[in-house]
C-alpha positions as CSV (number, residue, x, y, z in Angstrom):
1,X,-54.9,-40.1,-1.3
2,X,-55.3,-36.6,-0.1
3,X,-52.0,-34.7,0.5
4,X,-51.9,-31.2,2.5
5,X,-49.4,-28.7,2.3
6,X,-49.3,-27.4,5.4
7,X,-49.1,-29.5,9.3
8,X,-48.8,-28.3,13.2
9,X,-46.3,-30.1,15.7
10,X,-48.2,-30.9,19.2
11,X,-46.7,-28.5,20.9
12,X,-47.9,-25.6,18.2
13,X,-51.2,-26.7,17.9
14,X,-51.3,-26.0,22.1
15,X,-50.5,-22.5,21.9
16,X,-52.7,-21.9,18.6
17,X,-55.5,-23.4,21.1
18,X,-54.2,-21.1,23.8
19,X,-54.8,-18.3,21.8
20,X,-58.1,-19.1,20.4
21,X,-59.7,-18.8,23.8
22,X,-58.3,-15.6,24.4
23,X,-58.5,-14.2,21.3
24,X,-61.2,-15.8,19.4
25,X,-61.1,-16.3,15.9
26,X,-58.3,-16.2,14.3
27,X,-55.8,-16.7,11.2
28,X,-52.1,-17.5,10.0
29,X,-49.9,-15.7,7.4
30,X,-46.7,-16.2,6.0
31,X,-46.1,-13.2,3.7
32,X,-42.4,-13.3,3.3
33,X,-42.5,-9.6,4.1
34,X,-40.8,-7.2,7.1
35,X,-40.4,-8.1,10.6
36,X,-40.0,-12.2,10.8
37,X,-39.6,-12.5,7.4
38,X,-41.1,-15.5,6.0
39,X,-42.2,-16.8,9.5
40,X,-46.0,-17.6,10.1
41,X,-47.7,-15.3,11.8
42,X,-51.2,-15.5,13.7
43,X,-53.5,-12.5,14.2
44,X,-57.2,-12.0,15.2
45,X,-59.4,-12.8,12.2
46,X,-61.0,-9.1,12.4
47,X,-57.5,-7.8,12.5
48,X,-56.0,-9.3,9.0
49,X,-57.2,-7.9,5.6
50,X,-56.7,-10.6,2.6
51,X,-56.7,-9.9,-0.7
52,X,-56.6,-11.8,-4.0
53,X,-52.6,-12.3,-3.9
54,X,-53.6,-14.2,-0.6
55,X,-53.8,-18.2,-1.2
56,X,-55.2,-20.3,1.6
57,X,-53.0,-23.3,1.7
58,X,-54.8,-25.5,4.5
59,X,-56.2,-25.0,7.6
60,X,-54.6,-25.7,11.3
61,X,-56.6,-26.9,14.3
62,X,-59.2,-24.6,12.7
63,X,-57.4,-21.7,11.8
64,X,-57.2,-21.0,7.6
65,X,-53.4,-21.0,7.0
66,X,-52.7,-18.0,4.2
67,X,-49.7,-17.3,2.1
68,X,-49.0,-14.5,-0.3
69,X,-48.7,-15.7,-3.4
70,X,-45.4,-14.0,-4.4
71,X,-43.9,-15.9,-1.3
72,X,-46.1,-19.0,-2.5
73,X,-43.5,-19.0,-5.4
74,X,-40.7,-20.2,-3.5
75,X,-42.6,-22.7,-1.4
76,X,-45.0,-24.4,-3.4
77,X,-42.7,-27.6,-4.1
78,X,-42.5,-27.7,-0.1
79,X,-44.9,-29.6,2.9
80,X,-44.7,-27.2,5.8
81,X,-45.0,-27.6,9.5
82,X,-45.8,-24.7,12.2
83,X,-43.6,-25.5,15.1
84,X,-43.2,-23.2,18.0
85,X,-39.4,-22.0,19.3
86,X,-38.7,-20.3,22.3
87,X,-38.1,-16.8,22.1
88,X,-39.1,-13.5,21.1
89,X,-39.5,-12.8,17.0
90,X,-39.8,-9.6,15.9
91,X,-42.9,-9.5,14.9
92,X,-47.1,-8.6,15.3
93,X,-48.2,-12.2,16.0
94,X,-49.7,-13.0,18.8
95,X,-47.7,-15.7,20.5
96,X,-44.9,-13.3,21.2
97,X,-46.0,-12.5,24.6
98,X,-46.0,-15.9,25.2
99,X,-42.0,-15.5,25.2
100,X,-42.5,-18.1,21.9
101,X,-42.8,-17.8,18.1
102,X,-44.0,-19.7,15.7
103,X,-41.1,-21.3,12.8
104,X,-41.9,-23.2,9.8
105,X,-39.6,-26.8,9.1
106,X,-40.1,-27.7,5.6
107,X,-39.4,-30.7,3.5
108,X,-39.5,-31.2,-0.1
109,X,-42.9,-32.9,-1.2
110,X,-42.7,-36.4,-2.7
111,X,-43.3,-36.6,-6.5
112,X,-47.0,-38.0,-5.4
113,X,-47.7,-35.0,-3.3
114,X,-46.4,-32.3,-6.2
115,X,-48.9,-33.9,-9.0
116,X,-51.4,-34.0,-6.7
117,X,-51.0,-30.3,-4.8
118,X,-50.0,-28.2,-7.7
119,X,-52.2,-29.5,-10.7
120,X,-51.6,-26.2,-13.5
């Protein structure tokens, strides 16, 4: 069975689609770092420099969804989901102006998911 870490609610995946035709391509984070803390963020592909600390977890409605991997730590024994909230977050992502912001809802994986996701 193939397991993913990472998911979109409906009503996420319409504002990532939102964005993507007025932004083009583009890409999540979740660095863990200032601003929304450890809240995904989107940005224009162009606009987002990676480097090797960056691990690509999955990809949603065709954006790549990175995570540093100091933050990747904490989360690895988790299945995430991007859901949207209402409100500003004080952050560089792109749906703020939207008057939304992007939140993650996680669950613990099952035993299945682990051995299969995080083979050392």
């Amino acid at each position: 069975m193939n397991f993913e870490r990472v998911a979109i609610t409906n009503a996420a995946a319409k504002v990532v689609e939102q964005l993507k035709k007025e932004h083009g391509e583009l890409i999540f984070h979740q660095s863990g770092g200032c601003c929304d803390g450890s809240a995904p963020m989107i940005f224009e592909k162009e606009n987002m420099y990676l480097d090797d600390s960056d691990i690509l977890l999955g990809q949603l409605v065709g954006v790549n969804y990175y995570m540093n991997e100091d933050q990747f730590e904490y989360w690895k024994h988790t299945h995430l989901t991007v859901d949207i909230t209402e409100g500003r977050g004080s952050s560089f992502s792109l749906e703020i102006p939207l008057g939304v912001r992007f939140i993650i809802q996680s669950r613990v994986m099952t035993e299945e998911e682990h051995n299969s996701l995080n083979k050392d």
